[in-house]
VOLOGU-866639 format. One record per atom (N, C-alpha, C): residue number from 1; atom name; x, y, z. Coordinates in pm, 1 decimal, padded with zeros to 6 digits. Atoms other than C-alpha are relative to their C-alpha. Example, Ala and Ser with C-alpha at 12.3 -4.5 7.8 and 13.67 -1.06 7.14 Angstrom:
2
PT resi name        X        Y        Z
PT    1    N  00089.0 -00119.0  00000.0
PT    1   CA  01230.0 -00450.0  00780.0
PT    1    C  00090.0  00120.0  00000.0
PT    2    N -00082.0 -00119.0 -00006.0
PT    2   CA  01367.0 -00106.0  00714.0
PT    2    C -00077.0  00109.0  00073.0
This chain:
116
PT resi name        X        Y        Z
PT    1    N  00133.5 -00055.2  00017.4
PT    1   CA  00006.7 -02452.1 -01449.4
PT    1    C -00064.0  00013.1  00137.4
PT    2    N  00076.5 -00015.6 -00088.3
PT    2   CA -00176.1 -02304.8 -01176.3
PT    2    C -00113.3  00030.5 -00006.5
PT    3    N  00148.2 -00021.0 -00010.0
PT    3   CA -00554.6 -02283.8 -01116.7
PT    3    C -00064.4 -00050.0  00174.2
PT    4    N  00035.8 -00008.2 -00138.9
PT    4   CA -00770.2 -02243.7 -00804.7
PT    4    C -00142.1 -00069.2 -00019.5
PT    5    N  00107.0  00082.5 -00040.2
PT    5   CA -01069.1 -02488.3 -00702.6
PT    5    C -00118.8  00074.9  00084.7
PT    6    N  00153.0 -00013.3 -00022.1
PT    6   CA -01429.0 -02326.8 -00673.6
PT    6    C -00067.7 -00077.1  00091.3
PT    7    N  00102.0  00067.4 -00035.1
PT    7   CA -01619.6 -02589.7 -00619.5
PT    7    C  00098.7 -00189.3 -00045.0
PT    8    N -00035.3  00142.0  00040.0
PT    8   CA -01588.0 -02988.8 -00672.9
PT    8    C  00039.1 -00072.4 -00115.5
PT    9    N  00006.5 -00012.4  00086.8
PT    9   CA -01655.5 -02974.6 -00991.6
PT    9    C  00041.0  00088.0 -00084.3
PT   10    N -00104.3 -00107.4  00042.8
PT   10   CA -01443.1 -02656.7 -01084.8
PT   10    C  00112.1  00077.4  00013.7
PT   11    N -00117.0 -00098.5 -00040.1
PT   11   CA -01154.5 -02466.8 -01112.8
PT   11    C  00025.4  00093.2 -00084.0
PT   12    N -00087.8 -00075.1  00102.6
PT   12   CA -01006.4 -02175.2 -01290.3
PT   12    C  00131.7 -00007.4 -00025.1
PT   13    N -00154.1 -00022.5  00003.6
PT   13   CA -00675.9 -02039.6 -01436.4
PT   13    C -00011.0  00118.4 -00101.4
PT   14    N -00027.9 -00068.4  00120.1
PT   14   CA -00535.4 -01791.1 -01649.8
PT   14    C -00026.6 -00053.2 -00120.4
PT   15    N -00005.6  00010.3  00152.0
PT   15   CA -00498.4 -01827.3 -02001.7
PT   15    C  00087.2 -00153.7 -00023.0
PT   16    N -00031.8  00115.2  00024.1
PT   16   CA -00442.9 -02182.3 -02107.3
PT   16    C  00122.4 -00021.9 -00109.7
PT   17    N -00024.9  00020.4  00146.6
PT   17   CA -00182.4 -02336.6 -02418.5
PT   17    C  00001.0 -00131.7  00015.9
PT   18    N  00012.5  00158.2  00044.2
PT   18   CA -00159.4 -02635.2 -02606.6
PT   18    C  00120.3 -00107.0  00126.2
PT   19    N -00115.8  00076.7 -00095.0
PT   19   CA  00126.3 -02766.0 -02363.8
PT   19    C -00047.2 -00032.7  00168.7
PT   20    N  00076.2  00017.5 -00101.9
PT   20   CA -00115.8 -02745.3 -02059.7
PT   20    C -00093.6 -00093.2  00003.2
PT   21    N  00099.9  00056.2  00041.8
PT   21   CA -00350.2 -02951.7 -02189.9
PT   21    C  00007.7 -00181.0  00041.3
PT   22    N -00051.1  00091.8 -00018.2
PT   22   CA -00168.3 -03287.8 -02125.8
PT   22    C  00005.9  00002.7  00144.1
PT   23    N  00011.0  00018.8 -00177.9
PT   23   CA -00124.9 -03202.7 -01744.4
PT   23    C -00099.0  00038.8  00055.5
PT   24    N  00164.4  00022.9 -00045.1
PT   24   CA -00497.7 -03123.0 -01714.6
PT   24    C -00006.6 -00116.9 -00035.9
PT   25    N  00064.2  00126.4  00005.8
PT   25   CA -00606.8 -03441.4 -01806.0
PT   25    C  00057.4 -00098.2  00118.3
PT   26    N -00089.4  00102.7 -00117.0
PT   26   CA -00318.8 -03611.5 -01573.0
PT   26    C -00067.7  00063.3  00110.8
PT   27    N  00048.0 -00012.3 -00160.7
PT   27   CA -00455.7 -03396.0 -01269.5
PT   27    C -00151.2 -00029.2 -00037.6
PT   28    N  00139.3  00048.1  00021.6
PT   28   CA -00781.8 -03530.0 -01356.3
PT   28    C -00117.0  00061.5 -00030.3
PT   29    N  00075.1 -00059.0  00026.1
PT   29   CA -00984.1 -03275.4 -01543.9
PT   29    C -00066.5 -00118.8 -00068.2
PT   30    N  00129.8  00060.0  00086.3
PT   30   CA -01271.9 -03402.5 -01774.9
PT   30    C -00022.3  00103.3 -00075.2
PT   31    N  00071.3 -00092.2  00132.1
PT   31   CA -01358.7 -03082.6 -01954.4
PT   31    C  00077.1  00140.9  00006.2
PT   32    N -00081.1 -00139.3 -00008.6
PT   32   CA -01237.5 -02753.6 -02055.7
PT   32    C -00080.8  00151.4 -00022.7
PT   33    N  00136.8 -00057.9  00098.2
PT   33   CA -01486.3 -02423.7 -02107.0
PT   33    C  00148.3  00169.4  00004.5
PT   34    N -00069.5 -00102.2  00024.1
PT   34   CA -01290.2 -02114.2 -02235.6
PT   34    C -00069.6  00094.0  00034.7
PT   35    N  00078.4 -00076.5 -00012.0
PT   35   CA -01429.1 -01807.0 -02134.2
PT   35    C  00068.2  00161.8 -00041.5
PT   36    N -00106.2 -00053.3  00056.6
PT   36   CA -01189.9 -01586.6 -02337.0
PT   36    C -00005.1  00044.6 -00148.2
PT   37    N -00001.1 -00015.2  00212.8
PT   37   CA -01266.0 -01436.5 -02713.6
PT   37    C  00112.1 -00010.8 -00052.5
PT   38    N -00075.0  00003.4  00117.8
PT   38   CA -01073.6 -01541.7 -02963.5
PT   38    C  00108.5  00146.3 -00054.0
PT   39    N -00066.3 -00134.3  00046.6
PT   39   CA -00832.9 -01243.5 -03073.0
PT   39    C  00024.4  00092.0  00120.4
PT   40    N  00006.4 -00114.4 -00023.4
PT   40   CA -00856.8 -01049.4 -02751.6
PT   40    C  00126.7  00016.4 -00003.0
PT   41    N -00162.4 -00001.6 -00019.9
PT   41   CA -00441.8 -01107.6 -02727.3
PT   41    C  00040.8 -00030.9 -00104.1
PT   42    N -00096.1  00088.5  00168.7
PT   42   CA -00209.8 -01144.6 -03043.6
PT   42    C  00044.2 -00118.8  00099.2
PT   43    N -00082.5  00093.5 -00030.5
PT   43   CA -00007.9 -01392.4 -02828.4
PT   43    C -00107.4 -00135.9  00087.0
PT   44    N  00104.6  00109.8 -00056.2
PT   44   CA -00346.7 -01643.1 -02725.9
PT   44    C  00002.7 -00082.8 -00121.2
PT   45    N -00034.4  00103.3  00036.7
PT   45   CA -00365.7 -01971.3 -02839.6
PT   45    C -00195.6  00069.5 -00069.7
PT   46    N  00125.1 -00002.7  00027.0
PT   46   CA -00735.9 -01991.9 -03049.7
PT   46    C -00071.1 -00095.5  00060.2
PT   47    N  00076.8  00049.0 -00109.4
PT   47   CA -01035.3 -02174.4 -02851.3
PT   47    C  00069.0 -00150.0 -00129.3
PT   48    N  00031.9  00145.9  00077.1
PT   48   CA -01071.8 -02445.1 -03176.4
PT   48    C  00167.0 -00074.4 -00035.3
PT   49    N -00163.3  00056.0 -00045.3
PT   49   CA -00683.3 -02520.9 -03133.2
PT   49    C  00032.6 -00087.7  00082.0
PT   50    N  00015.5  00071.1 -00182.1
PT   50   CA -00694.0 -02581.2 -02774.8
PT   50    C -00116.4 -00050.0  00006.9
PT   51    N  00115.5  00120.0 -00038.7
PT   51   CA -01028.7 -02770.3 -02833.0
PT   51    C  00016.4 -00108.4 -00065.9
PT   52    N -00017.6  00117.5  00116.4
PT   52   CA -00877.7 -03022.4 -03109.3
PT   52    C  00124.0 -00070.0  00067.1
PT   53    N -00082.6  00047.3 -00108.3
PT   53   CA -00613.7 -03068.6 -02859.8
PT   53    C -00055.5 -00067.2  00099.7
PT   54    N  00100.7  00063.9 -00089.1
PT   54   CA -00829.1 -03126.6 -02586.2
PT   54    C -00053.7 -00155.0 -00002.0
PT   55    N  00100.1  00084.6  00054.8
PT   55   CA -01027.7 -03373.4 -02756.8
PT   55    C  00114.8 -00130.0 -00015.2
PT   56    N -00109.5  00110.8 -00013.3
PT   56   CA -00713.8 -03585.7 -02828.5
PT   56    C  00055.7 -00059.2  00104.8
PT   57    N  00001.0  00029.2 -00173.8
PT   57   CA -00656.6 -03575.4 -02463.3
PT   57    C -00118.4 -00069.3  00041.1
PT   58    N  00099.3  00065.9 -00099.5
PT   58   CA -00982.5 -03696.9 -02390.6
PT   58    C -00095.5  00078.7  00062.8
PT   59    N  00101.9 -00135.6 -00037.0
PT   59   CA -01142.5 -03392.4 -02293.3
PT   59    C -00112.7  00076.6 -00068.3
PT   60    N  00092.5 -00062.7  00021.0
PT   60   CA -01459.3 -03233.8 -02343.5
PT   60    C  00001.4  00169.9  00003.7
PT   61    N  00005.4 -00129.4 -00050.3
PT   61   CA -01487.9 -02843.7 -02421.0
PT   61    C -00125.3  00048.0 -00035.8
PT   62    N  00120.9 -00093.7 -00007.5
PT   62   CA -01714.4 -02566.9 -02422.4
PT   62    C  00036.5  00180.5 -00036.6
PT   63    N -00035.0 -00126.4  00043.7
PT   63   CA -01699.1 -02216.2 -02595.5
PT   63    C -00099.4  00123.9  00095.5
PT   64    N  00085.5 -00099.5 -00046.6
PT   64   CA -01858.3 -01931.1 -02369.0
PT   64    C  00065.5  00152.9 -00020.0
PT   65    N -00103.3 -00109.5 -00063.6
PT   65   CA -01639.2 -01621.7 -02424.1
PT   65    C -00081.3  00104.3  00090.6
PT   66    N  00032.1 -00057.6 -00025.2
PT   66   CA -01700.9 -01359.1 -02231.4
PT   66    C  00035.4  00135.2  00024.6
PT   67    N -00063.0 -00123.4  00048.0
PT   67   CA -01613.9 -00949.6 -02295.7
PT   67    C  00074.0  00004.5  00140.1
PT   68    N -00085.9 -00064.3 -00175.4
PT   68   CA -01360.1 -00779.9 -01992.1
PT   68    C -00125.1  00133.2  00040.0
PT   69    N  00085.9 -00091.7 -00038.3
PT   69   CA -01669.2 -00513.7 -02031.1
PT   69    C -00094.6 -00097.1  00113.0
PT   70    N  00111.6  00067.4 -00064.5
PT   70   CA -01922.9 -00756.1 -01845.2
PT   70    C -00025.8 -00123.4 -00081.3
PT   71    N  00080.8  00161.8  00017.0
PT   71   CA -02105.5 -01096.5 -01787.7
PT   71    C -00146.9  00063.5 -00053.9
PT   72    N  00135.5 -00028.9 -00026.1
PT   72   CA -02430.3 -01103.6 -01957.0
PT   72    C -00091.7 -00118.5  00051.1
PT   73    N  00088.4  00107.7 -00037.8
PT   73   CA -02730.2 -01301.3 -01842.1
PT   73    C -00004.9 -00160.1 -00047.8
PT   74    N  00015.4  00139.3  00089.3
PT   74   CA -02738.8 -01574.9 -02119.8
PT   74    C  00134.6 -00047.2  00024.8
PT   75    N -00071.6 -00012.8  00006.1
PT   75   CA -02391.5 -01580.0 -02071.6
PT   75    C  00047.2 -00145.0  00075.8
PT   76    N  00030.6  00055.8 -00092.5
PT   76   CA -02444.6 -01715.5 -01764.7
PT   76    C -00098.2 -00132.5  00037.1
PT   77    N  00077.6  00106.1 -00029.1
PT   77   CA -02713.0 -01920.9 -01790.4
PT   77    C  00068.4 -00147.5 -00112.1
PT   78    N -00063.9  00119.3  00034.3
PT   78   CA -02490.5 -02119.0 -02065.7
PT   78    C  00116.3 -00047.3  00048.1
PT   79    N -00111.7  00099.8 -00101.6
PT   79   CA -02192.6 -02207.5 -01825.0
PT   79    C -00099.2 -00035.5  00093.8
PT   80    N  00070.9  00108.6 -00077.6
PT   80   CA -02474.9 -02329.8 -01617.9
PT   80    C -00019.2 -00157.2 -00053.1
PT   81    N -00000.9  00119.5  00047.9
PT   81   CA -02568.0 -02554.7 -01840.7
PT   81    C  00103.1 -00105.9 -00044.3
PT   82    N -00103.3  00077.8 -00000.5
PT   82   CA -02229.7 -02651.6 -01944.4
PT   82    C  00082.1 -00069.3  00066.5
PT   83    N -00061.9  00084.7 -00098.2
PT   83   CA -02117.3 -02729.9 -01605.0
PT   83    C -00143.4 -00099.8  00039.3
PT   84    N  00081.1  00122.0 -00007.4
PT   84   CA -02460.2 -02951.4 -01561.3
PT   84    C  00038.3 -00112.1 -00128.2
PT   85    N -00012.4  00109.4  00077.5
PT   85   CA -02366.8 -03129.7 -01892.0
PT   85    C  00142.1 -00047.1 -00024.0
PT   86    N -00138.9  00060.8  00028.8
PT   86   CA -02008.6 -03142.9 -01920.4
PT   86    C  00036.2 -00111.8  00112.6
PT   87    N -00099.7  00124.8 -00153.2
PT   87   CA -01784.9 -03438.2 -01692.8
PT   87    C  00057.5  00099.8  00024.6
PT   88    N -00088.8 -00042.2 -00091.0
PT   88   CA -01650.0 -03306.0 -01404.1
PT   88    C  00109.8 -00041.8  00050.2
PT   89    N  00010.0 -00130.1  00028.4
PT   89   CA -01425.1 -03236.0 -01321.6
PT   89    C  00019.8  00135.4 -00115.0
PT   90    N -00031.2 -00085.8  00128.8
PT   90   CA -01398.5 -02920.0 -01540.2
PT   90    C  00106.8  00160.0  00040.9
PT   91    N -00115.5 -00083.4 -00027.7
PT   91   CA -01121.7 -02603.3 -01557.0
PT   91    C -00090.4  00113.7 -00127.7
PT   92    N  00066.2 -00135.9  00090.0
PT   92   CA -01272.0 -02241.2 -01695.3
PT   92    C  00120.8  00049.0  00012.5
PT   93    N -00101.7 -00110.9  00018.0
PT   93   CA -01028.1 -02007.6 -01819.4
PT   93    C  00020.1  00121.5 -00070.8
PT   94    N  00022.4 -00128.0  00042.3
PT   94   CA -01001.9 -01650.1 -01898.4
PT   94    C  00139.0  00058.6 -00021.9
PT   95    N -00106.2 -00080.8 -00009.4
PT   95   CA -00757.1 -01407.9 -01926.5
PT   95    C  00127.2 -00038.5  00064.9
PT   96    N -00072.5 -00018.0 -00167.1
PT   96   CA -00640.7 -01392.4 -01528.6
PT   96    C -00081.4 -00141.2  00026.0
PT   97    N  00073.4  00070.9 -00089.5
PT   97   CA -00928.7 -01644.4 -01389.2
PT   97    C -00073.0  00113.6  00000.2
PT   98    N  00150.5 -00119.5 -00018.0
PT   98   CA -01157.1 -01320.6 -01324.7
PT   98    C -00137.0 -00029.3 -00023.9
PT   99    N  00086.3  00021.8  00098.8
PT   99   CA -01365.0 -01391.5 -01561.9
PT   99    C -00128.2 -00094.7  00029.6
PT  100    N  00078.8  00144.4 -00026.8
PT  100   CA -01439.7 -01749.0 -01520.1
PT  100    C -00011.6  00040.9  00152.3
PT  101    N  00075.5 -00010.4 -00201.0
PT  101   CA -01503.7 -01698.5 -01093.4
PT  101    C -00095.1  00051.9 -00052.7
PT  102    N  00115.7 -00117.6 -00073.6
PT  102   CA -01719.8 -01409.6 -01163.8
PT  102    C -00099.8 -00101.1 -00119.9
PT  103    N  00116.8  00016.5  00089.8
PT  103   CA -01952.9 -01586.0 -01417.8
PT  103    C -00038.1 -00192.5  00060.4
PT  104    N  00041.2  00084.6 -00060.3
PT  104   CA -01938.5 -01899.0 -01193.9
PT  104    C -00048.7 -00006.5  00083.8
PT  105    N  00123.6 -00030.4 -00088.8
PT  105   CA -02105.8 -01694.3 -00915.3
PT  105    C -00102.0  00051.1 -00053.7
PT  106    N  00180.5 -00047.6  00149.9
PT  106   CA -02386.7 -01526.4 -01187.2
PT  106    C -00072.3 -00124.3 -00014.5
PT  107    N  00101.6  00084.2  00011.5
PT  107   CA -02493.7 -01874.0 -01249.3
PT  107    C -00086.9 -00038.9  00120.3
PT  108    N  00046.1  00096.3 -00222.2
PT  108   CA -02473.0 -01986.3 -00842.4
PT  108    C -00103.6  00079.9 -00015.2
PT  109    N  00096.8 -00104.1 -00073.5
PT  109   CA -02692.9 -01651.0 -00824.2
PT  109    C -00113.9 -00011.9 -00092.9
PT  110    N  00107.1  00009.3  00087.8
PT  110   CA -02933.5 -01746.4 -01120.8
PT  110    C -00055.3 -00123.3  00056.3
PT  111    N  00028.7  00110.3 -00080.7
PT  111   CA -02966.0 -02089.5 -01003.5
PT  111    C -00096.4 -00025.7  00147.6
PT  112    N  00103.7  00051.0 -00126.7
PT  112   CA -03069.2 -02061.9 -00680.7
PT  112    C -00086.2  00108.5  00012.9
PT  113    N  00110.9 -00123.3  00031.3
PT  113   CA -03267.8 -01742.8 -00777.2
PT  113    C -00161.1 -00105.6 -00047.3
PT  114    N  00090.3  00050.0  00025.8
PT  114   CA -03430.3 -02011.2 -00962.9
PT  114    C -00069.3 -00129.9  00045.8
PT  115    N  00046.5  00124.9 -00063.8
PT  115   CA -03506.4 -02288.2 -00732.7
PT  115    C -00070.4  00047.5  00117.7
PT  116    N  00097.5 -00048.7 -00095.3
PT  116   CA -03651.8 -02046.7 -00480.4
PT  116    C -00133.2  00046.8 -00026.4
């Protein structure tokens, strides 16, 4: 499994399965947020699959999907909140990773939109 490190508290990856889930927790995740609808692939695992898994691991998730058309605002402002409330660290995953980066700079850019 490969995924790339954001921030301290994040990383992405492609498209997750149940067999990944066991060596996140060993490299020391804490949470999982999908950012991936349900159905867009016949061959994807479903979020509440890989979150009942998770959970047996020890892990915390979070449902945000988000379309390949665009991030929207709210979208955004709830992986904010999910990376303020979830344990860190945490692993977003989309498709490719695309997804999850680009809606982890929308929040950076809501965020400090809103502290200025």
């Amino acid at each position: 499994m490969t995924y790339k490190k954001l921030s301290d508290d994040l990383s992405v990856s492609a498209q997750i399965n149940a067999n990944d889930i066991e060596q996140l927790a060993a490299d020391g995740f804490r949470s999982i947020i999908c950012n991936r609808p349900d159905g867009e692939s016949p061959d994807q695992p479903d979020f509440a699959t890989l979150a009942s898994i998770a959970k047996k691991a020890g892990l915390e998730t979070s449902y945000i999907p988000v379309s390949p058309s665009g991030i929207q605002e709210q979208q955004a402002v709830q992986f904010a909140a999910a990376l303020r409330t979830l344990p860190a660290p945490a692993l977003a995953y989309c498709r490719s990773g695309a997804r999850s980066a680009a809606i982890w700079e929308v929040q950076k850019q809501l965020t400090d939109n809103s502290t200025n």
